[in-house]
C-alpha positions in Angstrom: -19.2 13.5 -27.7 -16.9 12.4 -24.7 -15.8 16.0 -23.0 -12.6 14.1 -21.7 -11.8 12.8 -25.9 -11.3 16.4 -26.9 -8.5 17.5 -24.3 -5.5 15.2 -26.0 -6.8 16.4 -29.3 -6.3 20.0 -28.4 -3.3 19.6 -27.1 -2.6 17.7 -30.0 -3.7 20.6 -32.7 -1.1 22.8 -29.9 1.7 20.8 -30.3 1.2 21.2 -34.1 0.5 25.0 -33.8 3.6 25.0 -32.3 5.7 23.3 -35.6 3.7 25.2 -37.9 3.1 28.3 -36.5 -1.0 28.3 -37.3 -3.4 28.6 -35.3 -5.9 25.1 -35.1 -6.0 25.1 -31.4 -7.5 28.4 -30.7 -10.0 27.5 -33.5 -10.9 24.3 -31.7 -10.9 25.5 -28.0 -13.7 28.3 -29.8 -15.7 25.5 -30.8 -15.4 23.5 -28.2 -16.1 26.5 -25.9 -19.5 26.9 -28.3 -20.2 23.0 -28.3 -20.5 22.7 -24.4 -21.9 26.6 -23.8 -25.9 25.2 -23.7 -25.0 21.7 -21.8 -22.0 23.3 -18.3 -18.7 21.1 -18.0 -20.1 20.0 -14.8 -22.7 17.8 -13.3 -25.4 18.8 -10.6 -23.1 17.3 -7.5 -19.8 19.4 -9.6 -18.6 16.4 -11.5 -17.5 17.1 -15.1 -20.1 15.9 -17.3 -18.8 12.7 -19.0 -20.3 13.1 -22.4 -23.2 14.2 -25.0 -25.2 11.7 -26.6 -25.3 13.7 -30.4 -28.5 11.7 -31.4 -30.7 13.2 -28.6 -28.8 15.9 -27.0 -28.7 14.5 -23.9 -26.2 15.3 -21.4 -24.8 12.3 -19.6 -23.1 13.0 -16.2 -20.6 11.1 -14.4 -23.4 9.1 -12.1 -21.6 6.9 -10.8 -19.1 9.4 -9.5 -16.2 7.9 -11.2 -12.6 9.1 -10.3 -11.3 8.4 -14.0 -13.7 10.7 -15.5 -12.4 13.8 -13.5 -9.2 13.1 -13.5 -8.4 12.5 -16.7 -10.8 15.5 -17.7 -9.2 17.7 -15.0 -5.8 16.8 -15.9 -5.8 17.5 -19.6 -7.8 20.5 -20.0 -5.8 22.0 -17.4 -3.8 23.2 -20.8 -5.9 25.7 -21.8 -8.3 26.0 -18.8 -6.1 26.2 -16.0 -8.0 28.6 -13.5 -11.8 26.8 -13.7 -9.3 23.4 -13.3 -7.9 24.6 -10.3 -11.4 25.8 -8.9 -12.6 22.9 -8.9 -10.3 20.5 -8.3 -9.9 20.5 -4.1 -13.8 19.7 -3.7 -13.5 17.1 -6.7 -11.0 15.3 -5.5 -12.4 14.9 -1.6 -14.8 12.4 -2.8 -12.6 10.3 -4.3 -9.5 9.9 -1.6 -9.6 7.6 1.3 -6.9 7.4 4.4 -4.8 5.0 4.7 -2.4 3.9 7.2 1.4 6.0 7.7 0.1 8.4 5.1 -1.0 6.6 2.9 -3.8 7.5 0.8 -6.0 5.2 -1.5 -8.5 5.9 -4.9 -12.0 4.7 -4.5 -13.0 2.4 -6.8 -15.5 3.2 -9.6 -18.6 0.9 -9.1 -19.4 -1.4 -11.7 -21.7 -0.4 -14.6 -24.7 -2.7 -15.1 -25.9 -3.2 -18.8 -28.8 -5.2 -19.5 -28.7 -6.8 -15.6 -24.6 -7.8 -16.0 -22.2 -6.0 -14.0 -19.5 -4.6 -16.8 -15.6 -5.0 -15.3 -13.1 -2.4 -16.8 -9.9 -1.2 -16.5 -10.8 2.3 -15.0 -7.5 3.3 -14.0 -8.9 5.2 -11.2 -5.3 5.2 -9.2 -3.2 6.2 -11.9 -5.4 9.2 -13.2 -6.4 10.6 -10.0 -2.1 10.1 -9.5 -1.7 12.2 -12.3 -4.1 14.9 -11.7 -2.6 15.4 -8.2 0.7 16.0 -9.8 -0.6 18.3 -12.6 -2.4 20.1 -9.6 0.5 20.5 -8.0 -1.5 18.5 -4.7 1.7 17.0 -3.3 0.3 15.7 -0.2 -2.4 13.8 -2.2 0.3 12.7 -4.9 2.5 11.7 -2.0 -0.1 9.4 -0.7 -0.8 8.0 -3.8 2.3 7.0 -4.6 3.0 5.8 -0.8 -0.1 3.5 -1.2 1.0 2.1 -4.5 4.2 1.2 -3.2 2.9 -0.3 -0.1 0.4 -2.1 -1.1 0.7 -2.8 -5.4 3.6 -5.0 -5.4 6.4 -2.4 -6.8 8.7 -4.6 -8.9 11.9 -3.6 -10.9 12.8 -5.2 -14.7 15.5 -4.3 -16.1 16.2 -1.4 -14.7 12.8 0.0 -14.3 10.0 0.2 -11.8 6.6 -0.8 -12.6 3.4 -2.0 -10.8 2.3 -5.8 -12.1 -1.3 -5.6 -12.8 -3.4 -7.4 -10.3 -7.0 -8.5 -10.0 -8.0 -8.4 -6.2 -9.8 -5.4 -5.3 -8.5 -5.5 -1.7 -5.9 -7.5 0.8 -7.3 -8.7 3.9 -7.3 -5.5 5.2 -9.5 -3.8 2.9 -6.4 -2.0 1.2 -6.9 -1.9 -2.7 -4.8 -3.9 -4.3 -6.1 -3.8 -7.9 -4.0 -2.3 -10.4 -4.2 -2.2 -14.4 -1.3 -2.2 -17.1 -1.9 1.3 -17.9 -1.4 2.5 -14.0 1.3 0.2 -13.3 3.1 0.8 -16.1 2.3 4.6 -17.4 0.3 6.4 -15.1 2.3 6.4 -11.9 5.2 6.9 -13.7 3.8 9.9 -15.7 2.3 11.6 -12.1 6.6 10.8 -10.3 7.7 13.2 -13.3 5.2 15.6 -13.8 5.2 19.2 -12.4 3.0 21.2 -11.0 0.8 22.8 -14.2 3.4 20.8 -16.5 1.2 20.1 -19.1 -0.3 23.9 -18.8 3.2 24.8 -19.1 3.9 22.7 -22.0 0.5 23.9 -23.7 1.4 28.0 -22.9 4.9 28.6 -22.4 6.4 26.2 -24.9 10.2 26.3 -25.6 11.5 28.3 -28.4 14.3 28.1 -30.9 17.2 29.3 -28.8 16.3 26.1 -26.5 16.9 23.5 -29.2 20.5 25.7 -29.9 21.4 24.2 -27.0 23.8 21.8 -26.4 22.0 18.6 -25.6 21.8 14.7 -25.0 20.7 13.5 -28.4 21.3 9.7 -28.3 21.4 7.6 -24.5 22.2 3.9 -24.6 20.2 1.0 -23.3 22.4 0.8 -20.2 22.3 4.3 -19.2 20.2 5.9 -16.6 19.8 9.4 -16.8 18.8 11.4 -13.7 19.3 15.1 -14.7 19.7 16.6 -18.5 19.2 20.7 -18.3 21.7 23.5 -19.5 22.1 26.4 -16.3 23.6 29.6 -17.6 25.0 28.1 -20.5 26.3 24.6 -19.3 24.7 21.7 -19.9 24.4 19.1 -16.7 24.0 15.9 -16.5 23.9 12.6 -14.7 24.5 9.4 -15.9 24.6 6.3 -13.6 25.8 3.0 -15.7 23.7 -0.3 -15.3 24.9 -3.9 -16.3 25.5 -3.9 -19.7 27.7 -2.7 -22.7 25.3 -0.1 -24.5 26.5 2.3 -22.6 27.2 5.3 -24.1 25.5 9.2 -24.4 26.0 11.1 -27.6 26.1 15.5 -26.6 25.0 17.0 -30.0 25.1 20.9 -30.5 28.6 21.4 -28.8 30.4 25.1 -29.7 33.4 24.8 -30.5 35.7 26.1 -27.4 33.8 23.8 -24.9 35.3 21.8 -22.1 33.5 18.3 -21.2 33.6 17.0 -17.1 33.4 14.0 -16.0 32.9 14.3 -11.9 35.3 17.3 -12.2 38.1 16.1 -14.5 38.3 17.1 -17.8 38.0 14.4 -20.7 39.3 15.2 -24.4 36.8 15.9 -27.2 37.6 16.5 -31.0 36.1 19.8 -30.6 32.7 21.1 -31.4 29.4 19.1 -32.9 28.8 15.9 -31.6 30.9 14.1 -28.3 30.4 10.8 -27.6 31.1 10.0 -23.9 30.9 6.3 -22.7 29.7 6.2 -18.9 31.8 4.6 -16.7 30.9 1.9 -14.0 29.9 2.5 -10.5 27.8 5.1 -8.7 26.0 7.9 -10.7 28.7 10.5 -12.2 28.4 14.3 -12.8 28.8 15.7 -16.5 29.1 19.3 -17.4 29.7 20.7 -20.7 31.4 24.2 -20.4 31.3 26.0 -23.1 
């Protein structure tokens, strides 16, 4: 029984607590609490324990000190166990960050398990989970770095409008600055740790949204061609902006609209049929403001 396996899955029963108003994720944190009471979360050195073996009821630590294992534990059951979390977290994450130059900061590799005499390769994703632990942690400094490395150092490349990290192979340059990178950091992780807040996902997990939030007038449908920057309603008006890219899907659908409300495009007003749905079609250029006033 992995202890980082059950965090997603009690966020998961949260999320459906949520929709159905019961009350599965209080249930399972109980258990869970029960489960791990005899065996500690963490290791002798103040690693979380990676897992229980169910056969024997042996606890298996994280030996090899790997960063994955706390950060993705760490970063997930900050949810529902946000103060032991934060505890924890500055003298966890000293072992793992290294210096680097201008600010930089790198992730130290996890070493390679060997089975039966072979050395076993995986994708640990040490960089992008220790990247979005920092986030969730609210560690900016050591987010900052992160990110600085990446895009130093891990080939930053833009497709279609959006940036991702190829994955690549080579532990190091000639420099000794680590270059590897997997799909699910280049392409999920460091993405994930640019948008998260600080204690976003405990936020998500304890102070979720209620009904009068999805009254709200809202983006409901964005086009293919449209880059969205800011979507939030202040005071009653919904904000947004929209920046068009090459390309004729290019249009934003505002659902939820009273009836009454006046639509801005960078200040001027543009006609609507009145209330329900608007369809606005972003202009060219730079990145333009919209406000809904209702």
């Amino acid at each position: 029984m992995f202890q980082i396996c059950n965090q997603p899955a009690i966020l998961g029963f949260r999320l459906h607590d949520m929709l159905t108003g019961g009350q599965r994720a209080d249930e399972v944190v109980a258990g869970y609490q029960r489960a791990w009471a005899d065996f500690g979360r963490l290791d002798d050195t103040g690693h979380y324990n990676q897992m229980i073996l169910e056969d024997s009821r042996v606890v298996r630590p994280n030996a090899l000190t790997a960063p994955w294992i706390d950060a993705w534990c760490g970063a997930v059951m900050n949810t529902w166990n946000r103060d032991f979390v934060h505890e924890h977290y500055p003298r966890q994450v000293a072992d793992f960050l290294i210096p680097g130059p201008d600010g930089t900061i790198s992730v130290r590799s996890t070493p390679a398990m060997n089975v039966m005499g072979q050395a076993v390769v995986s994708d640990t994703c040490d960089v992008g989970w220790v990247a979005a632990w920092a986030a969730e942690m609210g560690d900016r400094a050591a987010l900052d770095g992160i990110l600085a490395h990446a895009d130093r150092f891990m080939n930053p490349t833009w497709r279609d409008g959006a940036l991702h990290y190829p994955r690549n192979d080579t532990p190091t340059d000639a420099d000794g600055n680590r270059t590897e990178i997997e799909p699910m950091t280049g392409n999920v992780l460091l993405g994930y740790a640019r948008l998260d807040v600080p204690d976003g996902l405990h936020r998500l997990y304890q102070d979720p949204w209620g009904p009068e939030h999805f009254a709200e007038p809202a983006l409901t449908e964005v086009g293919r061609d449209v880059e969205v920057s800011r979507a939030e309603v202040v005071d009653g008006v919904l904000h947004a902006r929209l920046r068009r890219r090459d390309g004729a899907d290019a249009a934003v659908v505002i659902d939820r609209v009273p009836d009454g409300a006046r639509l801005r495009l960078d200040g001027q007003e543009v006609p609507t049929t009145g209330g329900g749905t608007v369809t606005v079609e972003v202009p060219g250029g730079p990145a333009h403001d919209l406000e809904l006033v209702p």
